[in-house]
N, C-alpha and C positions, 0 to 999 in steps of 0.2 A: 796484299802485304805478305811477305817471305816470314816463315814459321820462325827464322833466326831474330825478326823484329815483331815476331804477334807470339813471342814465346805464351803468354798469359790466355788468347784466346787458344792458340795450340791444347795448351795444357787445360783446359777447360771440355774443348771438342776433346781428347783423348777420353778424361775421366769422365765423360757423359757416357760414352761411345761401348764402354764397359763395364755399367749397369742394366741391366736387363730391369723389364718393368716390373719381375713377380719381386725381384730386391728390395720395394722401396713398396710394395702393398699394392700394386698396377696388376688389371688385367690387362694378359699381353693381347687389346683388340686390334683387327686391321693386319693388312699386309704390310711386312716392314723387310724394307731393303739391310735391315741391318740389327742386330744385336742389342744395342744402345738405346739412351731411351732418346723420345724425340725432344727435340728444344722446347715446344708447348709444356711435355711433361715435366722437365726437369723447372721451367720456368714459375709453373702451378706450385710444386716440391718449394722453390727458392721464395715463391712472395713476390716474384718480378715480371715483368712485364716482358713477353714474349722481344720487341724491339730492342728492348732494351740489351737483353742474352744475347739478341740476332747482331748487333753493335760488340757485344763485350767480347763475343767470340769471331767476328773479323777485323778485332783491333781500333776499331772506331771509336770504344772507351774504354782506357786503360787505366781507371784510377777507381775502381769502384771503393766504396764507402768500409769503414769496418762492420759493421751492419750486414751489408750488403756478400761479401765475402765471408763472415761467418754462417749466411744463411746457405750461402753455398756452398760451403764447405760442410755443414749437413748435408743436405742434400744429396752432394755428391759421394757421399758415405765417406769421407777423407782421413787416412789416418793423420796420427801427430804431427807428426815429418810435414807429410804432403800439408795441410793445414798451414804448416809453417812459409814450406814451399808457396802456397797459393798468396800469402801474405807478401812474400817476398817481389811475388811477379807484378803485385798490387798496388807496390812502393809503400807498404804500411808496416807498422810498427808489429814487430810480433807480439804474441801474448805474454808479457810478462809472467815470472815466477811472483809466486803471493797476489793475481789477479782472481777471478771466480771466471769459470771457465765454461762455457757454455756447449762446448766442442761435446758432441755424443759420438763415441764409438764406434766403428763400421757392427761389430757384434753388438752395438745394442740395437743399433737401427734394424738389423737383420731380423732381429728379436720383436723388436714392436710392428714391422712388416707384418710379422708372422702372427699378432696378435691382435689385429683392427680390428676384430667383431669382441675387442674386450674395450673394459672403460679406461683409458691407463693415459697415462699425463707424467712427462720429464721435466723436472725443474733443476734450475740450479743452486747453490750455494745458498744464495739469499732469496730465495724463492719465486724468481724469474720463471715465468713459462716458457718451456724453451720449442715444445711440441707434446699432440694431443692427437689422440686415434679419433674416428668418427663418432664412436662410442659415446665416446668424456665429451665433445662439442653437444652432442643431441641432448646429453643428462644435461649438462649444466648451462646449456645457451652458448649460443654461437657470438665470438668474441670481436668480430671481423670489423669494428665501430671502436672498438676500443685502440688507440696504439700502440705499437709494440712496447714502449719503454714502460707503458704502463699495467705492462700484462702479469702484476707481480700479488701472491696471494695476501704479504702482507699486504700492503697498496691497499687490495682488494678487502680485508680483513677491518683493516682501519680508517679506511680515506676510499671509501666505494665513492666510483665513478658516478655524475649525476647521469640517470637511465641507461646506467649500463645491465646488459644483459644476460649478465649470471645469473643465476641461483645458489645463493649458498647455502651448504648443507649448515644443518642446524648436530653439533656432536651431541651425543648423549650423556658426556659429560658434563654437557652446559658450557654455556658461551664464555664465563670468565676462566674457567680451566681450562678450553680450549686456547685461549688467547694467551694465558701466560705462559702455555705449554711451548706454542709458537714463537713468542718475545724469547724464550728461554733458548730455543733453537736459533733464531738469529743471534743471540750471543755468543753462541758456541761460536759460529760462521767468522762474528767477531772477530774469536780468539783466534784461527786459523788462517782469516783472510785483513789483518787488521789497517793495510794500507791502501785497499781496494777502493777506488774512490767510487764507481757503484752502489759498495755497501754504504759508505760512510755517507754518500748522498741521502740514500735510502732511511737510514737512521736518522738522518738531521730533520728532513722532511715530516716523519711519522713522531718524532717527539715536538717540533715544531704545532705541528697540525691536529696532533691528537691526544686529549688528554688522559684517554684509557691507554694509549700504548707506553707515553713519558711516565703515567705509576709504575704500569707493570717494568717499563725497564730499568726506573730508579730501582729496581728492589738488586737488580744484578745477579738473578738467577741464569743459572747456564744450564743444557740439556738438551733433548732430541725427542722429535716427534715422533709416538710410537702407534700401537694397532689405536684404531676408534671404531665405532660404529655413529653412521651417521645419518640421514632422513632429508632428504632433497625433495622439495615441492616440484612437481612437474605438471604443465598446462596439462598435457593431455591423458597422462595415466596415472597423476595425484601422486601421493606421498611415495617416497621408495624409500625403504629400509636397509643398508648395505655397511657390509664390513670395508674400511678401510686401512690399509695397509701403505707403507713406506719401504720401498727395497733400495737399496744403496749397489752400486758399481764398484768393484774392489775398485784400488788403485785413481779413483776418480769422485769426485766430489757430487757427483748426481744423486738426485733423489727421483725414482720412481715410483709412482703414486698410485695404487690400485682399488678402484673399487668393485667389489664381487659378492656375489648372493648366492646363498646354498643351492644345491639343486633341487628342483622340485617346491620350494615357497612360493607365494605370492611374488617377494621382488623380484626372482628370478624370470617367472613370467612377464614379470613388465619388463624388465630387462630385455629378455626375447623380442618382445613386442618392440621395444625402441630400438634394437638391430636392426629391423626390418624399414622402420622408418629413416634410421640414419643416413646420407648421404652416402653414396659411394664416391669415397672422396678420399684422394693420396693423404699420409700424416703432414700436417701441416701447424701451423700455432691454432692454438684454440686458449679457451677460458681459462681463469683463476678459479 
């Protein structure tokens, strides 16, 4: 197929082709004819199935899902534009204004490349997992069971999956400040994002189904989740004790989640100790 009728897989080979593996947290192994990362990589990166890319990029399937094109559009570190552009080549709906936006930054992905031996976890708006360093999967269980739509901390906070395999930290403020801390921040999100049907699912659901989250959110508190410290049970090196932290992206709606231990404590050493265990594994979605 001529690149004037495979514009979409064109433009896929292109923006693969000009990522290099240390971009995206890859050691660059093996002899490579080229620059770019290989289809396997970028495929492991996107959540797809090697065939499936090996199709999307000689035109064999031109419709991929919005799903499926946002994970690629991570992946492929895409700005706005281009994101848009990839939509367009997709025959998909762009992202609407007053959507939650799941889109990360070419600079922030750069940024969490750069920091895989940390614990750090990107969410969105309404607290969608959007991606997770190897770090945050080994602390908190590997999420790979659970489905994407339901990879959301409220979710997880209110409506935990039967045998799903997190670990939730326990705050040290205690569970019910914890939780209306959180309800308080999905209202903000509300007030921002009030047509989003995402959100508004997310909400029906959680007061539907639960009736610690329907008090807390009758009360109609609004606000944002700040420092905590928090104590996550772990199989193999027992209790960790860690500061967490919430960083925001100017201009963008992301919340960046960090958990970190002084240097020299105890958690820090278990810490240590479960870097070395963690998978050597590209960022990819992980837990709530």
């Amino acid at each position: 197929m001529t690149e004037e009728r495979n514009q979409l897989g064109t433009a896929l080979r292109r923006w693969r082709d000009r990522l290099a593996p240390a971009d995206v947290g890859l050691p660059a192994t093996g002899r490579r004819r080229a620059r770019g990362l290989r289809r396997e990589e970028l495929a492991a990166l996107a959540g797809l199935s090697v065939d499936y890319l090996v199709r999307l990029e000689q035109g064999r399937a031109t419709r991929p899902s919005e799903q499926v094109a946002a994970a690629l559009g991570r992946a492929l570190q895409l700005e706005a534009s281009e994101r848009d552009h990839l939509h367009r080549l997709a025959h998909l709906p762009l992202p609407g204004p007053g959507r939650i936006s799941d889109h990360i930054p070419p600079s922030v992905q750069r940024l969490l490349a750069a920091l895989t031996g940390q614990a750090l976890a990107v969410f969105a708006a309404d607290w969608t997992l959007i991606t997770c360093t190897p770090l945050w999967a080994t602390l908190f269980g590997e999420p790979g069971h659970i489905p994407a739509d339901r990879r959301n901390l409220v979710l997880d906070t209110f409506l935990p999956e039967s045998g799903s395999p997190g670990r939730r930290p326990r705050s040290e403020r205690g569970r019910e400040a914890m939780e209306a801390a959180l309800v308080a921040d999905l209202r903000t999100a509300q007030g921002t994002f009030p047509d989003d049907p995402r959100l508004r699912a997310l909400i029906q659901e959680c007061t539907a189904r639960s009736p610690r989250f329907a008090r807390l959110w009758a009360r109609g508190a609004a606000g944002a989740l700040g420092h905590d410290r928090k104590t996550v049970t772990h199989p193999v090196v027992g209790d960790v004790t860690l500061d967490c932290d919430i960083l925001t992206v100017p201009g963008s709606d992301l919340r960046i989640v960090a958990y970190t231990a002084a240097a020299g404590t105890p958690s820090a050493e278990q810490l240590d100790f479960l870097k070395v265990t963690a998978a050597r594994a590209p960022l990819g979605h992980g837990p709530v």
